[in-house]
N, C-alpha and C positions, 0 to 999 in steps of 0.2 A: 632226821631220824633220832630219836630218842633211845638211848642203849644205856643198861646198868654193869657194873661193870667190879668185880671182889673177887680177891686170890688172898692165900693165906702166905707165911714167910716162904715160901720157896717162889713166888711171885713177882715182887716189887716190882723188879726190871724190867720184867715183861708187859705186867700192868703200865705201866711209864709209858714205853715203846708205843701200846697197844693205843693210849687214848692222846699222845701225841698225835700216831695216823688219824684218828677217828676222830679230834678236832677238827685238823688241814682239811679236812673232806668236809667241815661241816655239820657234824653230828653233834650232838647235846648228849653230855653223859653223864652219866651219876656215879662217884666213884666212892665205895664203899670196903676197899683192897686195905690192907695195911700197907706200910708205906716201909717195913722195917722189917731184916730176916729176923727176927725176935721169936720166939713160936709162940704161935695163935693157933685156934680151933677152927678150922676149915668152914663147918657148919654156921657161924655165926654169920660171916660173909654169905654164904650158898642162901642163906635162905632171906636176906637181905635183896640180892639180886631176883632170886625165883620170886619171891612176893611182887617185886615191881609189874613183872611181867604177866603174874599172872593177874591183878590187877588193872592192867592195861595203863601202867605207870611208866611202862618202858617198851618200845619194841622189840627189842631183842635185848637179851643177856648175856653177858661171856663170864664164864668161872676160868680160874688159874690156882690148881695145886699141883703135889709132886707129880701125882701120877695121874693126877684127873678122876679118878673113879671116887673117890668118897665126896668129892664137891657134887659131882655130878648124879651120886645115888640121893644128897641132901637133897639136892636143887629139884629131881623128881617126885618126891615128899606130896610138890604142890598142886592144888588143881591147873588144869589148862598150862603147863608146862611141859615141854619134852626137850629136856639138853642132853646133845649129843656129845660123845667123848669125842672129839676127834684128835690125831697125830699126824693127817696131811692135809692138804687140799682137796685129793681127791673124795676124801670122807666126808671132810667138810660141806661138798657141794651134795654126796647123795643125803644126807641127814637134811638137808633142806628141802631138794628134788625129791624124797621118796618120804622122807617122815615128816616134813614141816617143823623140823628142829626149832626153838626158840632162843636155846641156849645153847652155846657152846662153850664144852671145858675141855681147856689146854692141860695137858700133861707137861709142868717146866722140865721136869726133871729128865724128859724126852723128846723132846722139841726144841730148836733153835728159836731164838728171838725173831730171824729174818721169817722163819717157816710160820712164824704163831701170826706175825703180822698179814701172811699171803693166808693162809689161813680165816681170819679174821676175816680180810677184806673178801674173800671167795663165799661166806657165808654171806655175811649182809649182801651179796651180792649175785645170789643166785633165788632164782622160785620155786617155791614148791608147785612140781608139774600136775597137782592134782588128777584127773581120772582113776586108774585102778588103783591110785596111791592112797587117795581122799577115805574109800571103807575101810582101807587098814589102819589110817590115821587116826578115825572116828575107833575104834578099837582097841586103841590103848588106854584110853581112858573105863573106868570100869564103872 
């Protein structure tokens, strides 16, 4: 699987973690994160990864800022994009199950590194159950 993969300074470590697992599994990734808590603008990353995806550059995307919502209102900007905030597993798995999430953005500043990584791995590893899911899905796009 191909996955993109940028967080702004509140990041690094998690980004690290994140494409450590998604190596050992396999996966091809393109890592576009800073590497340094130095501050950087969230947006440059967000729309680096949302482009891959929506391009079909990448299967999936994962953003990482403090609190996840401003990567993740960038990253929606895009066509054929939908990244979900999530802060558990459980989130993680409906954003995929109910909306066909593409992206998902970690909130560091609220999340553990062990939770981002199960996390993580819960998404790319769940499907979207399509039926009543599929009109609503087709719906967010405008």
């Amino acid at each position: 699987m191909k996955i993109s993969i940028g967080n702004d300074h509140a990041g690094p470590d998690y980004k690290h973690a994140i494409v450590e697992m998604l190596i050992a599994k396999g996966h091809e990734v393109t890592n576009y994160g800073t590497d340094t808590v130095d501050s950087v603008d969230y947006p440059d990353f967000a729309h680096k990864v949302a482009t891959d995806v929506s391009e079909g550059k990448a299967d999936f995307g994962i953003i990482i800022c403090g609190s996840g919502n401003g990567i993740a209102m960038t990253a929606n900007k895009h066509a054929k994009v939908r990244a979900a905030l999530c802060w558990m597993k459980e989130i993680a798995a409906l954003a995929r199950q109910h909306n066909d999430a593409n992206i998902i953005s970690i909130p560091a500043r609220y999340t553990s590194i062990p939770q981002a990584i199960e996390m993580v791995d819960t998404f790319l590893n769940t499907e979207f159950e399509g039926g009543r899911h599929q009109n609503r899905v087709d719906k967010i796009s405008c």
